[in-house]
N, C-alpha and C positions, 0 to 999 in steps of 0.2 A: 504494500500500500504506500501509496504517496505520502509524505511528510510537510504539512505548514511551515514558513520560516519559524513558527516559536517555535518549532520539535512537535506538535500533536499531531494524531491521526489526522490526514485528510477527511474530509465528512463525503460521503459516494453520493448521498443522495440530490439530483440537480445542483450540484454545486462545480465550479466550472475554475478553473488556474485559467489564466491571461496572460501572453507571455509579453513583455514589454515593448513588442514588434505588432503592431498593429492590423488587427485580420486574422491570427492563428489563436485556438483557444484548445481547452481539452476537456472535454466533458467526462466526468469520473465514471458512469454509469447509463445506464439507458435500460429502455425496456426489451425483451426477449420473445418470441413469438412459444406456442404451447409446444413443449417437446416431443409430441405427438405427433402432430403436424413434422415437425423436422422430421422425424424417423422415416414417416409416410411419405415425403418428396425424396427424402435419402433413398427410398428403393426404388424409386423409377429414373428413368435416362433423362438425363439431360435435354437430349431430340425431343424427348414427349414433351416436357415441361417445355417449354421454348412453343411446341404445337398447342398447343394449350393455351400459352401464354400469346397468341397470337403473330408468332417470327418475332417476340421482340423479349429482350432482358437478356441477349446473348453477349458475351463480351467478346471484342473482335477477336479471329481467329488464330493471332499470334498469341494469345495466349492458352498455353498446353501445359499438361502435367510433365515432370519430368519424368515419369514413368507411365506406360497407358494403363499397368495396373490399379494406377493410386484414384483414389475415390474422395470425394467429402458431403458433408452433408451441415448446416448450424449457421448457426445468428450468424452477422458480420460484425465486426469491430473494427469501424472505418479507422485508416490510417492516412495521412496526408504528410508528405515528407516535403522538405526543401532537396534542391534536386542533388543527387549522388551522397546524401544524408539521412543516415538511419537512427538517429538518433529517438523521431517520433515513435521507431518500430518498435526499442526500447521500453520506452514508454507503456506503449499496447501489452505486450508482455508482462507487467507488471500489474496491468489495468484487468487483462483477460480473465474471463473465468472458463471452467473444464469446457469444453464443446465450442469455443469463441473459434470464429474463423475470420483470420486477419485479411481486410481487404483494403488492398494499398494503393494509393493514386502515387507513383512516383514519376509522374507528367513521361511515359515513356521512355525513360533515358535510361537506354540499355549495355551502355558501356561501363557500369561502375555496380558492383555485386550489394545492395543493400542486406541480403539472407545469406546464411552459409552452417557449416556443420555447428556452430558452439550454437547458436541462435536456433535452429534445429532442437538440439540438445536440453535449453531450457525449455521451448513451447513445449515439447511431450514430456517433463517434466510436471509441469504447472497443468497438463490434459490439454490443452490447444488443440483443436479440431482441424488446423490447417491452415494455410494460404496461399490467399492470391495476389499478386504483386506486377500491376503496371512498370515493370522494368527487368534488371537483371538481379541474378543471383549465384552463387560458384558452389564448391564440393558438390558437386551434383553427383557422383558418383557413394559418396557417404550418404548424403541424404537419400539414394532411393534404396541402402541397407538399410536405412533407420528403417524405411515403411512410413513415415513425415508425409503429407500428403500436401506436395508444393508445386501452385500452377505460376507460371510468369512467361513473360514476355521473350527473356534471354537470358542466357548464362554469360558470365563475365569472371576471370579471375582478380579482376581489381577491388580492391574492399572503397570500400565508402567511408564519408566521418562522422562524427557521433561529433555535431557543434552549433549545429541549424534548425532556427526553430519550424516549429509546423504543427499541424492538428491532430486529434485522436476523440474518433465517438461525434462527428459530424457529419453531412450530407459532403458526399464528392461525386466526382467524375471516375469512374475507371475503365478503360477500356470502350470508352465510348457509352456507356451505362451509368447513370446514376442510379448511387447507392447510398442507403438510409440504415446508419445504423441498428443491428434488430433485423433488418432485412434476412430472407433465408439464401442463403450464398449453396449451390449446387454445383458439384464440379468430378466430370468419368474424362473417359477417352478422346471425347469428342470437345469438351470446353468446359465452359461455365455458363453459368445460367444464375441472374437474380430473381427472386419472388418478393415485389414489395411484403410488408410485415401484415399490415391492415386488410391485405387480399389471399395471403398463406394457405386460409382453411379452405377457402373456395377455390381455389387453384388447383389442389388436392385432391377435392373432391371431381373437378372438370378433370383433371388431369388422371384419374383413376377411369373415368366414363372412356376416355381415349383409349387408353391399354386396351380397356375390352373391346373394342370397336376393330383397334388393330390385330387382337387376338382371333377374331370374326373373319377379317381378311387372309388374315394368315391359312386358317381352315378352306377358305374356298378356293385360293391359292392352287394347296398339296389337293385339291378336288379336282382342278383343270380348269379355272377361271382365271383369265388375263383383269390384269391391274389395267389396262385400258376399258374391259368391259365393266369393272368393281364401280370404277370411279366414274363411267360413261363421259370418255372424253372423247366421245365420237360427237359429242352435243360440243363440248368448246371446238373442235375444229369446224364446224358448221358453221358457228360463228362467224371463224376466220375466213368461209369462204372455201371450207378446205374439207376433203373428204378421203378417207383409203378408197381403195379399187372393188369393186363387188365380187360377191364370191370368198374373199378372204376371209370370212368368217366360215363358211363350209371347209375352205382346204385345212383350217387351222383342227376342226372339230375331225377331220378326219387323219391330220395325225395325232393327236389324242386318242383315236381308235388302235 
């Protein structure tokens, strides 16, 4: 926990340091969405939730796991760094509670490693659910022995400095996505995906109606039914003007024979 200049505990509740640089602040605490919800977005893909979510809350596609095995699921705990300065990240770590997943706006600047194995080290330590980091990060090869589930931008061997001030537990930008602390942070093989906090439960639940739906397809699939006929997009090329040749659905059902 943070320390007042008298020496006393910081107080978590709405209470907020102001750093003597005007614009960055740090909020001690924030609300969290129900852990239920987390679990239930944690088991579905990324794709789905993004489908769901209407193609949007995806962060751009430069940002990837360091390994495709690594997964995450839990709140965010916005971070806002000055550029090639981790000092904020610090902070967050200290601030984090078990399941907190660090989401970092480091304005893309991928040549200078903000994360690496000691920083690693204490977030599974402290239970850190993970992170995502608009920039770069190095030991990438230690961190995908920890099992640390770290999505970013780039790897870099250059460490960063710990001297510049910036935000923690505020509304940012990452990856072209804004994110609200609290927010559910999602992140497989494919990316990341945010769920505002105030929309979670219902996203969820849309997002579960979807599996089945694609579960439906799946079946008619392995049946011998073409994804042109599932989805009838013989009606969007009419639209355009635009038609297959006749007959092509009989040749197709007679090699299915």
């Amino acid at each position: 926990m943070l320390k007042t200049k008298e020496g006393g505990n910081a107080p978590r509740k709405k209470e907020r340091l102001v750093h003597a640089f005007m614009g960055y602040s740090i909020l001690l605490n924030h609300d969290r969405p129900d852990p239920e919800v987390i679990k239930g977005l944690g088991e579905l893909s990324v794709s789905l939730i993004s489908d769901t979510l209407g193609r949007y809350g995806c962060l751009y596609s430069v940002i990837k796991p360091l390994s495709s095995a690594m997964r995450l699921a839990g709140p965010a705990l916005t971070v806002q760094t000055y550029r090639a300065d981790n000092l904020m990240l610090h902070v967050a770590i200290e601030l984090a509670n078990p399941g907190d997943i660090l989401v970092v706006d480091a304005c893309g600047f991928s040549d200078t490693a903000l994360w690496g194995d000691l920083m690693t080290q204490m977030a599974k330590k402290k239970g850190i659910g993970g992170i995502v980091v608009d920039g770069g990060v190095r030991d990438n090869q230690a961190i995908i022995e920890s099992g640390f589930p770290v999505f970013a931008r780039a790897i870099s061997p250059m460490a960063g400095f710990k001297a510049s001030p910036g935000s923690v537990n505020v509304p940012i930008a990452c990856a072209g996505v804004s994110v609200n602390p609290g927010d559910v942070v999602v992140g497989d093989a494919d990316g990341v995906v945010i769920v505002p906090r105030d929309s979670a439960r219902a996203v969820l639940a849309a997002a579960r109606k979807t599996a089945e739906k694609e579960y439906e397809i799946a079946k008619r699939i392995q049946e011998g039914e073409t994804l042109f006929k599932i989805f009838k997009l013989d009606e969007n090329l009419e639209r355009l003007g635009l038609s297959l040749p006749k007959g092509r659905k009989e040749k197709h059902a007679e090699s299915m024979g």
